[in-house]
FIMI-15047 format. One record per atom (N, C-alpha, C, O): atom name; x, y, z; residue in three letters. Coordinates in steps of 0.02 Angstrom, whole numbers, plus 50000, padded with zeros to 5 digits. Atoms other than C-alpha are relative to their C-alpha. Example, Ala and Ser with C-alpha at 12.3 -4.5 7.8 and 13.67 -1.06 7.14 Angstrom:
<sites>
   at       x       y       z    aa
    N   50045   49941   50000   Ala
   CA   50615   49775   50390   Ala
    C   50045   50060   50000   Ala
    O   50097   50059   50033   Ala
    N   49958   49941   49997   Ser
   CA   50684   49947   50357   Ser
    C   49961   50055   50037   Ser
    O   49986   50110   50045   Ser
</sites>
This chain:
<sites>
   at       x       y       z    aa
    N   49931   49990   49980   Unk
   CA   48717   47032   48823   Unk
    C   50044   50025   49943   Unk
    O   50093   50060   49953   Unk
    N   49932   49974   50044   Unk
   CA   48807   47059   48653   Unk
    C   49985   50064   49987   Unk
    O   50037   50095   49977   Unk
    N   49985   49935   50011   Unk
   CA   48753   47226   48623   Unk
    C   50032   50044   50058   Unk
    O   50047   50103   50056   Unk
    N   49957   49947   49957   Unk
   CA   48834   47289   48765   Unk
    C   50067   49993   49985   Unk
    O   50105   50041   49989   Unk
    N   49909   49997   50012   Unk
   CA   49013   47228   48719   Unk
    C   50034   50046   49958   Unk
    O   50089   50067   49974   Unk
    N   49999   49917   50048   Unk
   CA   49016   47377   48568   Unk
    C   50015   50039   50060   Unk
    O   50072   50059   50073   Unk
    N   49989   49938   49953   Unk
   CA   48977   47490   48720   Unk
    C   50048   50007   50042   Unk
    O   50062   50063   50065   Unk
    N   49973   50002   49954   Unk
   CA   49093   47429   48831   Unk
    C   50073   50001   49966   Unk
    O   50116   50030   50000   Unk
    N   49930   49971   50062   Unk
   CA   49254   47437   48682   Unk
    C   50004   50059   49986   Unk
    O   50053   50094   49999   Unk
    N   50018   49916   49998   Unk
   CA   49181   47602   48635   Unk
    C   50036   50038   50069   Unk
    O   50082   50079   50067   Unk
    N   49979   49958   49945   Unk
   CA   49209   47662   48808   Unk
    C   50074   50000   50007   Unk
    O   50112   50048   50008   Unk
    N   49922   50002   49998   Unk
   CA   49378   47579   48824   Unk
    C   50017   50051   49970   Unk
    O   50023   50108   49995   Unk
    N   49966   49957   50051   Unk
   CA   49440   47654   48674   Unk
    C   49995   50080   49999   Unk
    O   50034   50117   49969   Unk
    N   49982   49917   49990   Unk
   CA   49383   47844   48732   Unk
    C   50023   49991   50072   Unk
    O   50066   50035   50082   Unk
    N   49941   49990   49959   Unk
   CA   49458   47815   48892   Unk
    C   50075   50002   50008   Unk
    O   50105   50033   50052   Unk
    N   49950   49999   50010   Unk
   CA   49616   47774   48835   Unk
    C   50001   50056   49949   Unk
    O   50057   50078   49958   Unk
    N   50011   49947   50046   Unk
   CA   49578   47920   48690   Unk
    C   50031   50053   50061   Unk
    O   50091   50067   50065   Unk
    N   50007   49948   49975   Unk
   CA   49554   48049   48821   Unk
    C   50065   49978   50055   Unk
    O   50066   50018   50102   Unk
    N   49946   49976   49942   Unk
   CA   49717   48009   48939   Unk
    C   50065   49999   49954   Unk
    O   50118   50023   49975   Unk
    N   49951   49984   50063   Unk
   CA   49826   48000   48777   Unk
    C   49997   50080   50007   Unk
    O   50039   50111   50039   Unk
    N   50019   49937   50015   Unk
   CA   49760   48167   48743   Unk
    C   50032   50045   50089   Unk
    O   50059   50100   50090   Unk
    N   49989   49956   49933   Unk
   CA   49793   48228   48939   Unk
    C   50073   49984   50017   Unk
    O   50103   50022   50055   Unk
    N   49917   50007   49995   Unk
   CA   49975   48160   48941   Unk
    C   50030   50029   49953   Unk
    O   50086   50051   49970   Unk
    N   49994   49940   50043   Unk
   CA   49988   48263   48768   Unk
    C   50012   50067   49998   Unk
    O   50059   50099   49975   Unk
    N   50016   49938   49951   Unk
   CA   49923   48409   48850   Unk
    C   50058   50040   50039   Unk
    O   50076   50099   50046   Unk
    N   49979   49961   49930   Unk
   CA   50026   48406   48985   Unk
    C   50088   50004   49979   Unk
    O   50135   50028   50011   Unk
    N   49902   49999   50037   Unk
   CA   50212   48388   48882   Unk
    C   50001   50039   49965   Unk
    O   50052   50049   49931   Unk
    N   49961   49908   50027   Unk
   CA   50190   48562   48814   Unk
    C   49962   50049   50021   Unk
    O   49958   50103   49991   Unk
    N   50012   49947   49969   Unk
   CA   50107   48649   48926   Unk
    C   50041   50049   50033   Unk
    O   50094   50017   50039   Unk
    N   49942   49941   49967   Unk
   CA   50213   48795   49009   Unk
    C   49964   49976   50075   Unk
    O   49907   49961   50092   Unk
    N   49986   50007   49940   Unk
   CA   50252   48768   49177   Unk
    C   49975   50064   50031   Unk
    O   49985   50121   50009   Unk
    N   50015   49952   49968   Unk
   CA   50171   48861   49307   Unk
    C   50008   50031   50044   Unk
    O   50027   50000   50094   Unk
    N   49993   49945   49915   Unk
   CA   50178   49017   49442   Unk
    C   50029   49946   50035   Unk
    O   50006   49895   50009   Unk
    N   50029   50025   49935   Unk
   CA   50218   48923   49591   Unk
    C   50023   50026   50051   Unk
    O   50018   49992   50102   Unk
    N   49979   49960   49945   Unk
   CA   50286   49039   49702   Unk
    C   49955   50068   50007   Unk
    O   49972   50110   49965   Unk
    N   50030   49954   49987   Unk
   CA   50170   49171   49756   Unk
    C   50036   50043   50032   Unk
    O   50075   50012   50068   Unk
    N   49955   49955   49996   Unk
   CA   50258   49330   49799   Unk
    C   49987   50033   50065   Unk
    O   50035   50061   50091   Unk
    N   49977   49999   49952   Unk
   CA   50191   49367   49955   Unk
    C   50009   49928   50058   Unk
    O   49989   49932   50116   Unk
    N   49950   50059   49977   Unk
   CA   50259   49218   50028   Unk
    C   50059   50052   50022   Unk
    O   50058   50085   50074   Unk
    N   49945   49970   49980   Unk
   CA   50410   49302   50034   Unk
    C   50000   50065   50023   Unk
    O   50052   50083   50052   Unk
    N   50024   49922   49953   Unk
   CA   50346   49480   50100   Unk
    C   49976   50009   50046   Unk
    O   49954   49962   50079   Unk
    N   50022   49978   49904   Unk
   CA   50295   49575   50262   Unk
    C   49913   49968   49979   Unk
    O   49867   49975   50020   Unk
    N   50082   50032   50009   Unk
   CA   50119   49488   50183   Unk
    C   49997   49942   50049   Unk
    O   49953   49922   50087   Unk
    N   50021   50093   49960   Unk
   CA   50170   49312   50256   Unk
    C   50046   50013   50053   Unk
    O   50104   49996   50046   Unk
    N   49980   49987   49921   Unk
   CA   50210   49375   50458   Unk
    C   50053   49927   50004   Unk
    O   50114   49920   50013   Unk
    N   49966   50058   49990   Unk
   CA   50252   49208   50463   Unk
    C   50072   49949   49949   Unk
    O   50095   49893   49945   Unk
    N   49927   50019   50054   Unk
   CA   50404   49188   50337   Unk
    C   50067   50035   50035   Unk
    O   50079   50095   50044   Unk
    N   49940   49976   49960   Unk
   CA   50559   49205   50423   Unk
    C   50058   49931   49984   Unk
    O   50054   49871   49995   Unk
    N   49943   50060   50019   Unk
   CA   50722   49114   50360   Unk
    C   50055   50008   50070   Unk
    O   50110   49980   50068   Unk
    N   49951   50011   49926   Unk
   CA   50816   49134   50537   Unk
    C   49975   49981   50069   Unk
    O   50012   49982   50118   Unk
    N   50025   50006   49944   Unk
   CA   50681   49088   50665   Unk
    C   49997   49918   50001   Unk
    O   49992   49883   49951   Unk
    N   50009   50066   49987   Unk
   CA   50673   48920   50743   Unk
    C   49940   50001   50017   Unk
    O   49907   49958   49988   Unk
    N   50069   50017   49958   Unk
   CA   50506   48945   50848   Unk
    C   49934   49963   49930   Unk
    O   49913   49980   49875   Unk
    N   50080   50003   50013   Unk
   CA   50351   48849   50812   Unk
    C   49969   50057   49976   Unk
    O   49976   50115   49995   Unk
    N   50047   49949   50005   Unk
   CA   50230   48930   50729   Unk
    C   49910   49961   49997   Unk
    O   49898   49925   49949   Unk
    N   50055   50040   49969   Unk
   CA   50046   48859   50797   Unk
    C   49949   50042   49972   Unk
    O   49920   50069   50020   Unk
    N   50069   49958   49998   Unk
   CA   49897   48963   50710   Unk
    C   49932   49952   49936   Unk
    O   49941   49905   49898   Unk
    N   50042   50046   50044   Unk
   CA   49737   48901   50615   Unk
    C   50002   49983   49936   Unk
    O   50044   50014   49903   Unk
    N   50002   50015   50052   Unk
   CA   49693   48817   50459   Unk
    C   49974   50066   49957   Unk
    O   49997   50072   49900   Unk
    N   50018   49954   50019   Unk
   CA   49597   48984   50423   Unk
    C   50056   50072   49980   Unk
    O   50068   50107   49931   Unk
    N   49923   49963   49998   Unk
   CA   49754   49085   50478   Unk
    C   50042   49996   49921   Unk
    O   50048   50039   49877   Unk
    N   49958   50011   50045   Unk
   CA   49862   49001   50358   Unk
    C   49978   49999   49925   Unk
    O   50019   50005   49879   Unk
    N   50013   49998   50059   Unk
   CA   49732   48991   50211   Unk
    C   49973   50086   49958   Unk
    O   49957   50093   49899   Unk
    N   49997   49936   50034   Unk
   CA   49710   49203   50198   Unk
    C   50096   50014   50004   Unk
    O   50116   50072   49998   Unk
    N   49914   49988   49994   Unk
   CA   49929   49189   50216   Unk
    C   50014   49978   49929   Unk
    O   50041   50014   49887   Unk
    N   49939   50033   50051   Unk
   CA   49983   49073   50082   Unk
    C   49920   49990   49934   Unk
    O   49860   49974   49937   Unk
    N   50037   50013   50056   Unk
   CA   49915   49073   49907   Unk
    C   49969   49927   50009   Unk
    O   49985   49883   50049   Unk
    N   50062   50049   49991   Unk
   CA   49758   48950   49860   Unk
    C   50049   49919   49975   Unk
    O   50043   49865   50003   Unk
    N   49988   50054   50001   Unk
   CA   49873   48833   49769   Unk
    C   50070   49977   50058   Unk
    O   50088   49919   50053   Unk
    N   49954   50013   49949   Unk
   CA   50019   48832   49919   Unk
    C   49960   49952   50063   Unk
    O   49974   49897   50086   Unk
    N   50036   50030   49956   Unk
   CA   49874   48814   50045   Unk
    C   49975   49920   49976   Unk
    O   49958   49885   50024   Unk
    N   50035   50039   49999   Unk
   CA   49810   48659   49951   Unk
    C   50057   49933   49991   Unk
    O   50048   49874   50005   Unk
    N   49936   50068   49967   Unk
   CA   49989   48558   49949   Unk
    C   50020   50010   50048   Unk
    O   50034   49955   50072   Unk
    N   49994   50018   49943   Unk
   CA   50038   48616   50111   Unk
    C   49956   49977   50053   Unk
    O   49968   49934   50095   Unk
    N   50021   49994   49951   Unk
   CA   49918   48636   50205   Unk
    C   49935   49924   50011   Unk
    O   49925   49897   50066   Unk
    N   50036   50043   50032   Unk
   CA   49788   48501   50134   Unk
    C   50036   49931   49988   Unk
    O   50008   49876   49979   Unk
    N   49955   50074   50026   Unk
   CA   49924   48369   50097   Unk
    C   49978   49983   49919   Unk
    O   49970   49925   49902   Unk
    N   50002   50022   50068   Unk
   CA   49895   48364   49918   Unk
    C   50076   50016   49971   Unk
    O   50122   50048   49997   Unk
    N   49934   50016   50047   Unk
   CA   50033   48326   49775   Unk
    C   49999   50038   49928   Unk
    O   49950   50046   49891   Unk
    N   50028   49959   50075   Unk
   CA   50068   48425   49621   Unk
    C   50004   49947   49956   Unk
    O   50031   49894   49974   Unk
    N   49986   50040   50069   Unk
   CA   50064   48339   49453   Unk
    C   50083   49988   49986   Unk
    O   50124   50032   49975   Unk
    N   49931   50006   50029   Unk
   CA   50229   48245   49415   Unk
    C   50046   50044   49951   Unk
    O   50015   50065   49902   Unk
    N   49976   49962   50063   Unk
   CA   50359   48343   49306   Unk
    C   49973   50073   49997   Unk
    O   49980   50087   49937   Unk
    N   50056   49927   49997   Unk
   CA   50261   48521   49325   Unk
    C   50030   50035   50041   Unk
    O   50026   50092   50017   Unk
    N   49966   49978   49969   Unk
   CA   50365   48582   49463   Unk
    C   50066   50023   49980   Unk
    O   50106   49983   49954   Unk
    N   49957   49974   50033   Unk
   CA   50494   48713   49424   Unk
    C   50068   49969   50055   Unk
    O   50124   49976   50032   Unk
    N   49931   50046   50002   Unk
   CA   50628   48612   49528   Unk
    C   50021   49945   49995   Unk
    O   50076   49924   50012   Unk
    N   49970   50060   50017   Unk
   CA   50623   48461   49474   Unk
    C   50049   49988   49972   Unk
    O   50073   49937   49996   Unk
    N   49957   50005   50054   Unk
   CA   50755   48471   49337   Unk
    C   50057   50078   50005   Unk
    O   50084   50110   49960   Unk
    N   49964   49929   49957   Unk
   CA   50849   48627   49447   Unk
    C   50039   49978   50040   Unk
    O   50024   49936   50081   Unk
    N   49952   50012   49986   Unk
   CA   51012   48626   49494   Unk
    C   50051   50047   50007   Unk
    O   50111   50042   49993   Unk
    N   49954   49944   49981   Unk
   CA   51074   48779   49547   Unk
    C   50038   50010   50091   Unk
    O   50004   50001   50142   Unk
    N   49976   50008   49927   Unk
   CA   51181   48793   49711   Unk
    C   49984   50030   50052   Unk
    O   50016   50082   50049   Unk
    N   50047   49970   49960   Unk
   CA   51079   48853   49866   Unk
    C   49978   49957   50043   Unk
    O   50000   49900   50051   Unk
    N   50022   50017   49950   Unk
   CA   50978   48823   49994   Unk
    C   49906   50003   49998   Unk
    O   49878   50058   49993   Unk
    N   50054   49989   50016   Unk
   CA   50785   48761   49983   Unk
    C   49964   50002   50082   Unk
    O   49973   49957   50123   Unk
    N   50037   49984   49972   Unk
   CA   50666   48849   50107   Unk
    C   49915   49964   50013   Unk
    O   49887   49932   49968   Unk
    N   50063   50026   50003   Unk
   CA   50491   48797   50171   Unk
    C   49957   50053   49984   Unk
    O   49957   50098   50026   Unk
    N   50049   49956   50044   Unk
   CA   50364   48901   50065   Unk
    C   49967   50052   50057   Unk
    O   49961   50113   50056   Unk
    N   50055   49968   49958   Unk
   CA   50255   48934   50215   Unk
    C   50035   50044   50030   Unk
    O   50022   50104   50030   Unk
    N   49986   49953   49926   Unk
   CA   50363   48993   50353   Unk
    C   50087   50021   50003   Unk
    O   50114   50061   50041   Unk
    N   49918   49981   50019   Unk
   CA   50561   48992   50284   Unk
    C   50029   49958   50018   Unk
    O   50084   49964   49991   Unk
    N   49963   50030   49962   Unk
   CA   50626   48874   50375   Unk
    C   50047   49952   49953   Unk
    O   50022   49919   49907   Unk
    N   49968   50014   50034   Unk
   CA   50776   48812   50310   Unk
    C   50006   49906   50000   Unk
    O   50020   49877   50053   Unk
    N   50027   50059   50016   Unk
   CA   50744   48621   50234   Unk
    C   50074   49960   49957   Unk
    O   50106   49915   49984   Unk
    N   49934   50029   50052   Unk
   CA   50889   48561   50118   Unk
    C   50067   50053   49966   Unk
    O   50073   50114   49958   Unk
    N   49924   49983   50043   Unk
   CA   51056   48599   50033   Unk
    C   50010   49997   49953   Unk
    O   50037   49943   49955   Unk
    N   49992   50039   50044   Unk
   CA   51078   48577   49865   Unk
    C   50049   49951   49966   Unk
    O   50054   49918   49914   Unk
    N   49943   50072   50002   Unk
   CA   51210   48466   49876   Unk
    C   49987   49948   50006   Unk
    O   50027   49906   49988   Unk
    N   50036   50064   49970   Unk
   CA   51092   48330   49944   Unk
    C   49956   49993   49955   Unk
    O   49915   49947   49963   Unk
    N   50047   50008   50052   Unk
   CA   50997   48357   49790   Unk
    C   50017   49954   49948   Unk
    O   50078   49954   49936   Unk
    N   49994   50035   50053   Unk
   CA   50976   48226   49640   Unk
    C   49970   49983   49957   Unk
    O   49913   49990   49978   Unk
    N   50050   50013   50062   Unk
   CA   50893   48175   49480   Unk
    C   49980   49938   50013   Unk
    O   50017   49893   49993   Unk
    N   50029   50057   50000   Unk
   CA   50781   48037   49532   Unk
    C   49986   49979   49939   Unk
    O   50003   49921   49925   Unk
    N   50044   50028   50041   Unk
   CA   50687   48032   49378   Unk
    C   49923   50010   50034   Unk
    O   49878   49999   49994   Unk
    N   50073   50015   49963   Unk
   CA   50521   48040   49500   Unk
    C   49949   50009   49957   Unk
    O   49904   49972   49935   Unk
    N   50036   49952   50015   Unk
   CA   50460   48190   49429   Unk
    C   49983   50053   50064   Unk
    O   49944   50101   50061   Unk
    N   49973   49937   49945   Unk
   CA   50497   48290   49589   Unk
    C   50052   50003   50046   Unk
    O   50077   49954   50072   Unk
    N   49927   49989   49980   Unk
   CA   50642   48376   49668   Unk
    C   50003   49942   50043   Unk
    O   49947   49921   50058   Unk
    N   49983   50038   49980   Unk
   CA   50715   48245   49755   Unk
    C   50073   50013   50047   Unk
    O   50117   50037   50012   Unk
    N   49959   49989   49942   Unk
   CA   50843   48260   49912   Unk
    C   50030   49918   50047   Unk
    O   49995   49873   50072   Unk
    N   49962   50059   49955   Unk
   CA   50963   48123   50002   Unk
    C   49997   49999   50075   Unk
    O   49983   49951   50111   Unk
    N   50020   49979   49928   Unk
   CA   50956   48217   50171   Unk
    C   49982   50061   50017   Unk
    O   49992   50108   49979   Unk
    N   50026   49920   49994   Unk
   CA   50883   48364   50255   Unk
    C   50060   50044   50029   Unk
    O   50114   50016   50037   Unk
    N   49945   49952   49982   Unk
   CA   50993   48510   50315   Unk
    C   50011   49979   50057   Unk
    O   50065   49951   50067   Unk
    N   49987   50054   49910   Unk
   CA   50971   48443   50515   Unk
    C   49937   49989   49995   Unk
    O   49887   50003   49962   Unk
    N   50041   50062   49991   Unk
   CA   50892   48331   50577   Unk
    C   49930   50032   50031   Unk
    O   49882   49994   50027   Unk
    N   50043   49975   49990   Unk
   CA   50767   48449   50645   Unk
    C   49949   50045   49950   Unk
    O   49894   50071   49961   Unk
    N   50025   49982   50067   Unk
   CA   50718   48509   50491   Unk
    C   49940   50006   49974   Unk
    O   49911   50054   49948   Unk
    N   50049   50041   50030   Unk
   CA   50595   48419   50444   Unk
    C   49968   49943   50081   Unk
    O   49997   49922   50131   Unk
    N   50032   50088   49951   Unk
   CA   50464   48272   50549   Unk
    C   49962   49955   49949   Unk
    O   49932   49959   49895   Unk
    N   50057   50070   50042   Unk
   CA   50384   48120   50496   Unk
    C   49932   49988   50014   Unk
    O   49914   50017   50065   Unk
    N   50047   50012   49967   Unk
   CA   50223   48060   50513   Unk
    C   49971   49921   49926   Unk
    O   49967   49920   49865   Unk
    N   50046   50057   50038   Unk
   CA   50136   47883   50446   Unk
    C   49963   50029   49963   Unk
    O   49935   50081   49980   Unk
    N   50046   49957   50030   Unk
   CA   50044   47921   50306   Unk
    C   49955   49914   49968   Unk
    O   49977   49869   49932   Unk
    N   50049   50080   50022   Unk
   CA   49899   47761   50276   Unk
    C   49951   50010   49945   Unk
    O   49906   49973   49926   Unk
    N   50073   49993   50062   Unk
   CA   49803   47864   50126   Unk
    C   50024   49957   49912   Unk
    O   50076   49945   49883   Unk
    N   49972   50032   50098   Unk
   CA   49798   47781   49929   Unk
    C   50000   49909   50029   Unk
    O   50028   49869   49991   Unk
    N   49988   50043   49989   Unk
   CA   49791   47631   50008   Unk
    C   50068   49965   50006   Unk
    O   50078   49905   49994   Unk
    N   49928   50020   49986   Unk
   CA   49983   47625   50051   Unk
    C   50023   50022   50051   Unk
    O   49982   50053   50083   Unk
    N   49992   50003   49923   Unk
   CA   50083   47640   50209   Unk
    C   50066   50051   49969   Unk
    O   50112   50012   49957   Unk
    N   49957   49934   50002   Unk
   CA   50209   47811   50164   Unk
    C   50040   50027   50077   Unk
    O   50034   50018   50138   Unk
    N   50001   49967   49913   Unk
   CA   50290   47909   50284   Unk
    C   50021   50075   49963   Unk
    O   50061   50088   49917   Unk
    N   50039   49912   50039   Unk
   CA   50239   48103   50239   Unk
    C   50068   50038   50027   Unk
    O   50087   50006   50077   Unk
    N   49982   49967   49978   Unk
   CA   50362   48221   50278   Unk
    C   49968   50087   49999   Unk
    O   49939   50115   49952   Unk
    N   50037   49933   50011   Unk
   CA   50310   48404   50336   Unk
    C   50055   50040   50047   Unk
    O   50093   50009   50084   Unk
    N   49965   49977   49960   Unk
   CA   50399   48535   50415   Unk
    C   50031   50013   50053   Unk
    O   49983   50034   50085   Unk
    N   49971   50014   49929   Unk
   CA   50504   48539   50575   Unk
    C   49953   50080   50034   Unk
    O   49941   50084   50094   Unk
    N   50000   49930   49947   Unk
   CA   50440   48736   50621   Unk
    C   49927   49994   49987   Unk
    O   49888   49987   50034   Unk
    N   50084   49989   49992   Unk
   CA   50259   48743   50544   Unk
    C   49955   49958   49970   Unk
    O   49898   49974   49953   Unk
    N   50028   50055   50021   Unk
   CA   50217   48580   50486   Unk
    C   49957   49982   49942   Unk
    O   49925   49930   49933   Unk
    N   50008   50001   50079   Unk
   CA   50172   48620   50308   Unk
    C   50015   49926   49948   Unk
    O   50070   49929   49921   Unk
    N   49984   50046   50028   Unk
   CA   50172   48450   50216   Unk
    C   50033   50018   49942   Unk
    O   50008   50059   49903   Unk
    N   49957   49997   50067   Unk
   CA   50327   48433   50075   Unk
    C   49988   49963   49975   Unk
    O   49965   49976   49920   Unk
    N   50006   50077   50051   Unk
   CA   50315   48258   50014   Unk
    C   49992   49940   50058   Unk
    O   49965   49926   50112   Unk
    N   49975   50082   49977   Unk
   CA   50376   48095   50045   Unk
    C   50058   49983   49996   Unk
    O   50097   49992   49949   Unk
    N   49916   50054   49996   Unk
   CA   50530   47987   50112   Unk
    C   49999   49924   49963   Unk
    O   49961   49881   49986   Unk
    N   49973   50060   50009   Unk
   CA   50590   47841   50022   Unk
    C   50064   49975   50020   Unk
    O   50114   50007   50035   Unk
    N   49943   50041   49967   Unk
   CA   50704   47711   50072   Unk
    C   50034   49992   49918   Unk
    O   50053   49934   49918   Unk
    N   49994   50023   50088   Unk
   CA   50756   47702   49853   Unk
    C   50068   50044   49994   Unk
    O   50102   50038   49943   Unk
    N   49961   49945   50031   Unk
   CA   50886   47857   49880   Unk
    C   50078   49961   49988   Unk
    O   50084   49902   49974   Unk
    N   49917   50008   50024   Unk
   CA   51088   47847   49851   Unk
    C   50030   50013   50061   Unk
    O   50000   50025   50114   Unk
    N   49957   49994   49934   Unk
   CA   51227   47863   49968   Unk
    C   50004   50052   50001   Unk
    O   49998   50088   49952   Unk
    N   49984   50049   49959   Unk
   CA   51261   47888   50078   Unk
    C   49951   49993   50060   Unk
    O   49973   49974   50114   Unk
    N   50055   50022   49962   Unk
   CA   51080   47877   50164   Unk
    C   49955   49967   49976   Unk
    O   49906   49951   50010   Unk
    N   50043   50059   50049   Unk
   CA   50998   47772   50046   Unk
    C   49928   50048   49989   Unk
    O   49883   50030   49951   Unk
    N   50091   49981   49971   Unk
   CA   50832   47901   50103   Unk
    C   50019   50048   49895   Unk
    O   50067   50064   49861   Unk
    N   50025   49958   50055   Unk
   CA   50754   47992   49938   Unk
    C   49931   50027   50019   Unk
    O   49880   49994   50021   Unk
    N   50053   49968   49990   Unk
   CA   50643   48148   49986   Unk
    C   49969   50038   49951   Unk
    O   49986   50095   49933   Unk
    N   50029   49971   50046   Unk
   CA   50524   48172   49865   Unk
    C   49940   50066   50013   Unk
    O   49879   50060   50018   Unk
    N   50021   49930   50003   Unk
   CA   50472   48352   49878   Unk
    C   49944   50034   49960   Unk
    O   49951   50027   49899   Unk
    N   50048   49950   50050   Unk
   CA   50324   48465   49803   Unk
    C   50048   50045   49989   Unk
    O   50096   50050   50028   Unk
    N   49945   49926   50027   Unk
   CA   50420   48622   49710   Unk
    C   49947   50024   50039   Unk
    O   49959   50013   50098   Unk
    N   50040   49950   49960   Unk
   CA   50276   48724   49782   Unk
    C   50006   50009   50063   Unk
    O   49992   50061   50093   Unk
    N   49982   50001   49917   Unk
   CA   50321   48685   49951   Unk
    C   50076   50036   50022   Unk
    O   50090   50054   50079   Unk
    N   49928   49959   49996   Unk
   CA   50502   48765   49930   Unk
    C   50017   50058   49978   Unk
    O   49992   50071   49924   Unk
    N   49971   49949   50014   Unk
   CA   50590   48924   49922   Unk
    C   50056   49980   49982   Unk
    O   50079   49935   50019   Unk
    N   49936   50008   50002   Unk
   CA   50763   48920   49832   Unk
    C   50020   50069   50010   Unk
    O   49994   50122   49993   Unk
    N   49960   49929   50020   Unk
   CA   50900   49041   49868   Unk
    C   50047   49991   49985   Unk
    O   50062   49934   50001   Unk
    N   49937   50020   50039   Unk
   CA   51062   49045   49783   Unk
    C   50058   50005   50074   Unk
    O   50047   50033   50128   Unk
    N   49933   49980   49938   Unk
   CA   51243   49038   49899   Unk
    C   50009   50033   49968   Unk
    O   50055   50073   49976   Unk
</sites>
């Protein structure tokens, strides 16, 4: 038994080595792309900032539409890396879009500096905006928000926000379009 306790300190000590080193990493890395460009062109049929309709087509559909890393937080429900997102710490006056399909999502008036490490929102533009859905993965009980028109997952709602809805919608940047007023 005692020669394993070396191995098992050893290991500690490069696991904590190697996430030193990856939180290092990641506080001067340059921030990346995250808006793919046709997103916003006659490329993505389905980008339209004035349509209400549903838009209903496959997972295949939507993964030759929206770039590989768009498809893999909307469409996939994955999360970007905290802090890495070019609106987290953005605060220009406008209106944020849903990446996939345009649909208009927030105000930036409803916007605030959580601290999270992503954009963060008090309320959505209407109430149709956006839907909810239970989210039971990580072993926690969430409630996911994704788009009201094409159901592109953005984030997550907390009950943690400010007045005057107490809600805090923690947002992927990749999942949004900003445009200025």
């Amino acid at each position: 038994m005692k020669p394993i306790i070396p191995f098992v300190v050893f290991a500690i000590f490069l696991n904590i080595n190697s996430i030193a080193q990856v939180n290092t990493a990641n506080s001067t890395t340059k921030k990346p792309q995250q808006i793919n460009k046709k997103m916003t062109t006659s490329a993505n049929p389905y980008f339209n900032k004035t349509s209400k309709e549903k838009i209903k087509i496959s997972e295949q559909e939507w993964e030759k539409t929206l770039s590989p890393a768009l498809f893999e937080i909307a469409r996939k429900k994955g999360t970007e890396r905290a802090y890495t997102g070019k609106y987290d710490n953005f605060f220009d006056r406008g209106f944020y879009y849903c990446a996939a399909c345009g649909n208009k999502l927030f105000e930036s008036d409803s916007k605030f500096a959580s601290g999270c490490g992503w954009p963060s929102f008090f309320e959505t533009y209407t109430e149709s905006s956006v839907q909810y859905i239970t989210d039971k993965t990580h072993g926690m009980i969430r409630t996911e928000v994704v788009c009201g028109r094409c159901n592109a997952h953005l984030g997550h709602v907390f009950d943690d926000g400010p007045k005057p809805t107490g809600k805090r919608f923690c947002m992927n940047s990749i999942s949004l379009v900003f445009e200025k007023k």
